[in-house]
Structures are given as C-alpha cells and as structure tokens.
C-alpha positions as CSV (number, residue, x, y, z in Angstrom):
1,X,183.8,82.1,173.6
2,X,181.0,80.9,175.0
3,X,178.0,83.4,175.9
4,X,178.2,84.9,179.4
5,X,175.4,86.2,181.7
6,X,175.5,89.5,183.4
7,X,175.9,88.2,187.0
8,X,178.4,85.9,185.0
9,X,180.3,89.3,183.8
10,X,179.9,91.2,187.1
11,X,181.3,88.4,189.2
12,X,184.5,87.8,186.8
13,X,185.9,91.3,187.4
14,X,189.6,90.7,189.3
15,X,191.2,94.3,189.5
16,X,188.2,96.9,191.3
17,X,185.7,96.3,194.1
18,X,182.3,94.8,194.1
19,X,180.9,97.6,193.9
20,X,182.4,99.0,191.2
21,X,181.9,96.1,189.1
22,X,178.1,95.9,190.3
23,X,178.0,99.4,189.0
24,X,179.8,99.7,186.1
25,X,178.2,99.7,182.6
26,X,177.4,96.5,180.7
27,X,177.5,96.2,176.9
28,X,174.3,97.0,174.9
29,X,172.9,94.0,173.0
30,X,174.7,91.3,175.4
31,X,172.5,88.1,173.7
32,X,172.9,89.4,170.3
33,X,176.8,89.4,170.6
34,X,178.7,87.2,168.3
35,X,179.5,85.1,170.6
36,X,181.2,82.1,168.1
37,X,183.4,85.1,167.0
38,X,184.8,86.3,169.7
39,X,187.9,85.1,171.9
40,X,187.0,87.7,174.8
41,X,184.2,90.4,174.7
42,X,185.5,94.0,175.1
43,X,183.7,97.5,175.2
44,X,183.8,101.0,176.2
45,X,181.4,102.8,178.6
46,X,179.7,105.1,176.6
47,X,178.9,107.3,179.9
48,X,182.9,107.1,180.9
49,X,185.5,107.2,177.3
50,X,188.3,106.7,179.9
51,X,187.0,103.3,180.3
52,X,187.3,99.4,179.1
53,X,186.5,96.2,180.2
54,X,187.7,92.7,179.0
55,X,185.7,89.5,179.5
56,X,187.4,86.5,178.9
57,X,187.3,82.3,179.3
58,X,190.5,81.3,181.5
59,X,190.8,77.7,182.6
60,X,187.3,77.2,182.8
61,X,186.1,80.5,184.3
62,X,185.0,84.1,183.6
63,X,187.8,86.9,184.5
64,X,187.0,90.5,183.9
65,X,189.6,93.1,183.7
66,X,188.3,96.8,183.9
67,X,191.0,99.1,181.7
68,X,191.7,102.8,181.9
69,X,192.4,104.7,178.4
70,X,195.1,106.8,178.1
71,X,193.8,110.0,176.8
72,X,196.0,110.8,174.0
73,X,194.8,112.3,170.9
74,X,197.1,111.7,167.7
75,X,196.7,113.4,164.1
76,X,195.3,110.9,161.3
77,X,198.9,110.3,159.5
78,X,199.9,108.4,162.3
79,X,199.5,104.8,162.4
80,X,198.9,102.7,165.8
81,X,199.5,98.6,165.8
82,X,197.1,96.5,168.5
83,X,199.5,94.3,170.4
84,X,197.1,92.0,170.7
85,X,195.2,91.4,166.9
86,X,198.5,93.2,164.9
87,X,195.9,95.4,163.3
88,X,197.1,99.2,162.7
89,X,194.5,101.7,162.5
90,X,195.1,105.2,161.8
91,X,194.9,108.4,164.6
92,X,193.8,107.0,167.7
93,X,192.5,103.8,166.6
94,X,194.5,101.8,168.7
95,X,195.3,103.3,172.6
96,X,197.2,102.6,175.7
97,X,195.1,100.9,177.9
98,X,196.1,100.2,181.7
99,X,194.9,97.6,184.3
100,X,195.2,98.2,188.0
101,X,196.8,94.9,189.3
102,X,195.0,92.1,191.2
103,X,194.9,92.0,194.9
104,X,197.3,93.9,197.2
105,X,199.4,95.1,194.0
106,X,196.1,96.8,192.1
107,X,195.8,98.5,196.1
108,X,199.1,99.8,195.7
109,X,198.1,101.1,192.7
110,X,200.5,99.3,190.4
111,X,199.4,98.5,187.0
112,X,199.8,97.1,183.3
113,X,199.4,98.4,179.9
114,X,198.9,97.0,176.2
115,X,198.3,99.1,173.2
116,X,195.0,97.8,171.6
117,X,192.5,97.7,169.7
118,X,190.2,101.4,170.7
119,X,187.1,99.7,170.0
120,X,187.9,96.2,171.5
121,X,186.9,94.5,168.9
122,X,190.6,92.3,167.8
123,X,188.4,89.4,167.5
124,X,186.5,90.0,164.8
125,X,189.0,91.9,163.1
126,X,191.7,88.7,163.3
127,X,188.3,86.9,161.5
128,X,188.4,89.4,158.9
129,X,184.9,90.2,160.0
130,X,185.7,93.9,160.9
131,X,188.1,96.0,158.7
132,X,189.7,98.7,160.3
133,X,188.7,102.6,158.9
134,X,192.1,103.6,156.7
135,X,193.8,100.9,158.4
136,X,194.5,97.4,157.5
137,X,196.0,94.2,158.2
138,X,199.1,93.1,157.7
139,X,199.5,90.0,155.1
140,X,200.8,87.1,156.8
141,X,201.3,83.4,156.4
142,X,199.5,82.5,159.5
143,X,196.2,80.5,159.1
144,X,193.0,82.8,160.4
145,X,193.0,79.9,163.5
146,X,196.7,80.6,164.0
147,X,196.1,84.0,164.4
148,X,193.8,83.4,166.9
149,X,195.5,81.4,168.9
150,X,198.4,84.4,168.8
151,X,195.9,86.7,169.8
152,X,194.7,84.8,172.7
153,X,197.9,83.8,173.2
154,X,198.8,87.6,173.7
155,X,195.9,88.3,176.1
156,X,196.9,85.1,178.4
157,X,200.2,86.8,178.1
158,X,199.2,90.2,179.3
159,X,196.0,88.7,182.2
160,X,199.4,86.6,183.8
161,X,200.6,90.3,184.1
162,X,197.4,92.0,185.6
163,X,197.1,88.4,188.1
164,X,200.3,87.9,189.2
C-alpha cells in the first residue's frame, strides 16, 4: 500500500458522515507506518474500544470503512480464526466487527460483519512480521505473496459487501 495523508484518510471514509470522519481518531505514528507491509492500514480508537477503521487502495482510490466491535469477552482456551489473514489467536484476539452499509442502506441501518484480526494488523501477520500471542498460523502451501493476494482478495470480498 502506498502511504496515505490524513486529508487522504478522512476523505476515503464511505459508511458515516463528514463529520464523523473529520472527527474521528487517526492512528498515532501515521509516517512511520510500514507502509510496503501493509495491504490496508487498520486501528482502533484508543478513546472508543468499540471502534475500527479500515484504510485501503481500491481501483486507484482511498476507501475507509469505519467498524463497530462486537463486545464479547471469551475465556483464553478458546481460539478465534481472522477471516481475512486465517490467523487464530487465542480469547478475544480475533472479534466480530460490523460496517454500517454505504449510502441509503448504511441509513437504514443495515450492515456487514467479518471476524478479524482485534488488532487490525492481518498484514503483517500474513508477512510473518507479527506473530500472534498463544496463537499461530496455520502451515500451508501457499507462497507468502499468495497469501496476500487471498487476504486482499478476502477484504475486496467483504468492501463489495459494505458498497453495494
């Protein structure tokens, strides 16, 4: 992905107002993100848990998706799989996270979900360059690059869902 600005990031957002996304809050360290590393750029607002955002590159332009968590605490035996990156993580590790809709839909207050990733971060751990706590990934036969293209293939898979 290629590095994004903050008016870039604010003006992607497709599922809440302008107002909300001229207010909501931006990732710490923006320029020292890994950029080369990652296929969208997720995070958390540390001032609002319930919340996550998704900045990603779709036919040549920035969309933002902002995400609600679905508060659901789970014990530490069990063991939750990102739909996105396949990576399990142990307790709540990986969440359900909805999207309100775009346009009229979103109004109507319809939305999406995908179990992923708490933390956002299925890019780098696809690369191998964040290992999940207790955790792991599963061995496979895929190449690290056709991994990637699964996991953006999965994200295309669920935006088309939160667009349409």
């Amino acid at each position: 992905m290629k590095a994004v600005s903050e008016q870039d990031i604010r003006t992607s957002f497709v599922n809440c107002s302008r107002g909300e996304a001229k207010r909501l809050a931006l990732p710490r360290g923006l320029a020292e993100q890994p950029w080369d590393d990652l296929d969208f750029l997720g995070w958390c607002d540390p001032g609002a848990p319930d919340r996550g955002y998704v900045v990603t590159e779709r036919g040549g332009e920035v969309v933002g998706v902002t995400l609600r968590v679905v508060s659901r605490q789970r014990g530490a035996l069990y063991q939750g799989m990102c739909s996105l990156c396949l990576t399990t993580h142990p307790g709540s590790g990986v969440s359900l996270m909805t999207a309100r809709r775009a346009g009229q839909a979103g109004r109507d207050s319809n939305s999406v979900g995908v179990y992923v990733c708490t933390d956002l971060a299925c890019s780098l751990y696809v690369r191998g360059k964040k290992m999940p706590d207790l955790g792991g990934r599963l061995e496979e036969s895929l190449t690290v690059e056709e991994r990637i293209d699964r996991t953006r293939g999965k994200l295309s898979a669920f935006l088309d869902k939160v667009l349409a």
